[in-house]
ROSE-329421 format. One record per residue (C-alpha): residue number from 0; x, y, z. Coordinates in nm, 3 decimals, always signed. Layout:
<nodes>
{seq = NUM; east = X; north = Y; up = Z}
...
</nodes>
This chain:
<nodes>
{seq = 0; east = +10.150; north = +8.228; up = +9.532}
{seq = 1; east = +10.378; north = +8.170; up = +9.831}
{seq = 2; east = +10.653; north = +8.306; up = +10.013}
{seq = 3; east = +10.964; north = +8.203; up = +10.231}
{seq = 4; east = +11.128; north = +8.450; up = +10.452}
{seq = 5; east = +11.454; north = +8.409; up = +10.603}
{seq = 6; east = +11.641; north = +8.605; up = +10.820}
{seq = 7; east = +11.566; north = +8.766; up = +11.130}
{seq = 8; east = +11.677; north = +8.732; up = +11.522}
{seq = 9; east = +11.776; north = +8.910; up = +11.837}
{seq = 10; east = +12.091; north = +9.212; up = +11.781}
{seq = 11; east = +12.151; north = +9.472; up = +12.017}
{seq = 12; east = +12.120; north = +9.817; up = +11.933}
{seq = 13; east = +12.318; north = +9.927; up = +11.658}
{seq = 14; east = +12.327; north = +9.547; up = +11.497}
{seq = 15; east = +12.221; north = +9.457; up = +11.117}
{seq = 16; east = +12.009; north = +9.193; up = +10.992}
{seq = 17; east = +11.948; north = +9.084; up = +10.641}
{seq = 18; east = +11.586; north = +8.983; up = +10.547}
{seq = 19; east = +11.489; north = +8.737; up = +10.259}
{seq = 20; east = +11.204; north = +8.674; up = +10.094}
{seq = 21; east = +11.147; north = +8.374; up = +9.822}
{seq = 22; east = +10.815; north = +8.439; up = +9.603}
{seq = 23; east = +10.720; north = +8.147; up = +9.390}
{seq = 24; east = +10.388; north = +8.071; up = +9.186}
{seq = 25; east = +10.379; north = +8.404; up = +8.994}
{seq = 26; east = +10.602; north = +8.573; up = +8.729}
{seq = 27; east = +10.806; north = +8.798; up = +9.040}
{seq = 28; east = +11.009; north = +9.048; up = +8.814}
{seq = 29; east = +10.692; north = +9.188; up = +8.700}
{seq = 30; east = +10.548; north = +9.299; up = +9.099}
{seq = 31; east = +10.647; north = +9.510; up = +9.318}
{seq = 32; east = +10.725; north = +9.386; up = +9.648}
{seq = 33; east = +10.704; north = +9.541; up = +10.002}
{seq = 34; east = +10.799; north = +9.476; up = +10.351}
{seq = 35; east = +10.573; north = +9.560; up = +10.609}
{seq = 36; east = +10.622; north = +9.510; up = +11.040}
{seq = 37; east = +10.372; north = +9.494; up = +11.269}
{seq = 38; east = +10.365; north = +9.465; up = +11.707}
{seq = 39; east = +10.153; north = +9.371; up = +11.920}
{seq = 40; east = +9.836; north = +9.622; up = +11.890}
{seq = 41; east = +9.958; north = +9.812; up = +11.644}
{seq = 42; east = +9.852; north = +9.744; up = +11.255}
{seq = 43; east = +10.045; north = +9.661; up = +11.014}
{seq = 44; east = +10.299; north = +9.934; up = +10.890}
{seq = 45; east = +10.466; north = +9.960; up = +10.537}
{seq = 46; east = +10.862; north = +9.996; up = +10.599}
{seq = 47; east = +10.985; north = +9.978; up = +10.309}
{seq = 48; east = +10.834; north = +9.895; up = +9.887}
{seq = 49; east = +11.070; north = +9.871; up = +9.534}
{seq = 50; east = +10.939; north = +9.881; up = +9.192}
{seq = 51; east = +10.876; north = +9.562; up = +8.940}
{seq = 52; east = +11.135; north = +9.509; up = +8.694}
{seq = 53; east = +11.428; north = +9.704; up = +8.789}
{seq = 54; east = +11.344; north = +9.796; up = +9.115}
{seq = 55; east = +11.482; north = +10.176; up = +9.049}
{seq = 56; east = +11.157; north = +10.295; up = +9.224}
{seq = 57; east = +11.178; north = +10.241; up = +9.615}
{seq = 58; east = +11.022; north = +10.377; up = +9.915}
{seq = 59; east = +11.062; north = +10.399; up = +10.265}
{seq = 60; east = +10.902; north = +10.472; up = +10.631}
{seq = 61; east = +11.039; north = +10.811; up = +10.755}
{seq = 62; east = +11.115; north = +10.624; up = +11.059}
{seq = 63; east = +11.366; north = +10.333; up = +10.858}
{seq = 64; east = +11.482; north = +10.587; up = +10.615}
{seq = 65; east = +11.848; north = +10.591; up = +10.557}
{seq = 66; east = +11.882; north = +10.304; up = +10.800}
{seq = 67; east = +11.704; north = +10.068; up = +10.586}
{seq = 68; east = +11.737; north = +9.928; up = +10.205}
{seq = 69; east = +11.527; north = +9.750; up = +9.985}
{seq = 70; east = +11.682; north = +9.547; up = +9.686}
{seq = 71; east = +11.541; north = +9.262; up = +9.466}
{seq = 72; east = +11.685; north = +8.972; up = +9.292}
{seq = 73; east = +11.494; north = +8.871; up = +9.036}
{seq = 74; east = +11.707; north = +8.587; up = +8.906}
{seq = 75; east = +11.616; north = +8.436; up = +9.217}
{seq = 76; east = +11.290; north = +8.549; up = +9.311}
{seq = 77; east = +11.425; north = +8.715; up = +9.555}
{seq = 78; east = +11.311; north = +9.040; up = +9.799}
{seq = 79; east = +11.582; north = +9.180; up = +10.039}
{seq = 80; east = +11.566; north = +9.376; up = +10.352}
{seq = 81; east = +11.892; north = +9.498; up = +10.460}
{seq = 82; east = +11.879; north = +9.683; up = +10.834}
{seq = 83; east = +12.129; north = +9.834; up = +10.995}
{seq = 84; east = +12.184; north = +10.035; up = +11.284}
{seq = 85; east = +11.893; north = +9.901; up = +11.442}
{seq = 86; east = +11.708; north = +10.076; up = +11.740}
{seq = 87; east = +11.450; north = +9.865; up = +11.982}
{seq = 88; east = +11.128; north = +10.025; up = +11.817}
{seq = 89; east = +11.234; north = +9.841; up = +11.496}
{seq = 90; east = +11.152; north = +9.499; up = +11.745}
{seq = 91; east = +10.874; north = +9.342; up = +11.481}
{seq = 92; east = +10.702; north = +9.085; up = +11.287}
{seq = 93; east = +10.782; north = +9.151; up = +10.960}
{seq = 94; east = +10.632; north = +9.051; up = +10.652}
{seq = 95; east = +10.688; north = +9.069; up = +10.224}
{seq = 96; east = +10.426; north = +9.055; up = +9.996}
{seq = 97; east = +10.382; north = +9.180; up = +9.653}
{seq = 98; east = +10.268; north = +9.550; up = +9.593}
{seq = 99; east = +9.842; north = +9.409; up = +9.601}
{seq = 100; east = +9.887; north = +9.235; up = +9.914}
{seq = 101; east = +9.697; north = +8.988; up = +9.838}
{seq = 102; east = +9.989; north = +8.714; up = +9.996}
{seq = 103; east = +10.212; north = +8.724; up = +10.277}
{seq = 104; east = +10.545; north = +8.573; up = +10.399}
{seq = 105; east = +10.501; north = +8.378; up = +10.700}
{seq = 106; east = +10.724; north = +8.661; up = +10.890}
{seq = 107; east = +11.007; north = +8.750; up = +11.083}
{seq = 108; east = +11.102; north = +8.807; up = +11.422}
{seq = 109; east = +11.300; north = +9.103; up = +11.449}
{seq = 110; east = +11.419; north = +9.208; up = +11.845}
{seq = 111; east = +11.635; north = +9.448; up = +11.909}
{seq = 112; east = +11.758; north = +9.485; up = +12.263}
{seq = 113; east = +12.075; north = +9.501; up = +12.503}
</nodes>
């Protein structure tokens, strides 16, 4: 099981970024996937999750809610973290795995600063 994330970089406050994430050794339309950030000292915090299959199940952090969205490709293996109006305490590693996280993306620098 592996995963490629893409995406990520410095905005200022108010900017988007688009996260990917590329699962491969496993059937993907049949696991749910999740994105999770983490800073320094802090653990690791579940932003955002979607459902196998469809993805019509989703859920997200109070704190990302409304600003955030989770989608999923499955034709191409694909997870997506869309983020917009982003605020500096969304600055974070972030991460996708499946819904066992068991496996992790290598992670994403997100900053978000003037």
């Amino acid at each position: 099981v592996k995963f490629v994330q893409s995406g990520g970089g410095s905005v200022q406050p108010g900017g988007s970024l688009r996260l990917s994430c590329v699962g491969s050794g496993f059937t993907f339309r049949l696991f749910g996937m999740r994105w999770y950030r983490e800073t320094p000292g802090a653990r690791r915090e579940l932003v955002a999750s979607i459902s196998d299959e469809g993805g019509s199940n989703t859920f997200y952090s109070p704190s990302v809610r409304g600003r955030f969205t989770i989608s999923r490709d499955n034709d191409k293996n694909t997870v997506y973290l869309q983020m917009n109006n982003l605020q500096p305490e969304d600055t974070a590693v972030y991460y996708c795995t499946t819904n066992n996280a068991n496996n992790w993306g290598q992670g994403s620098q997100v900053t978000v600063s003037l």
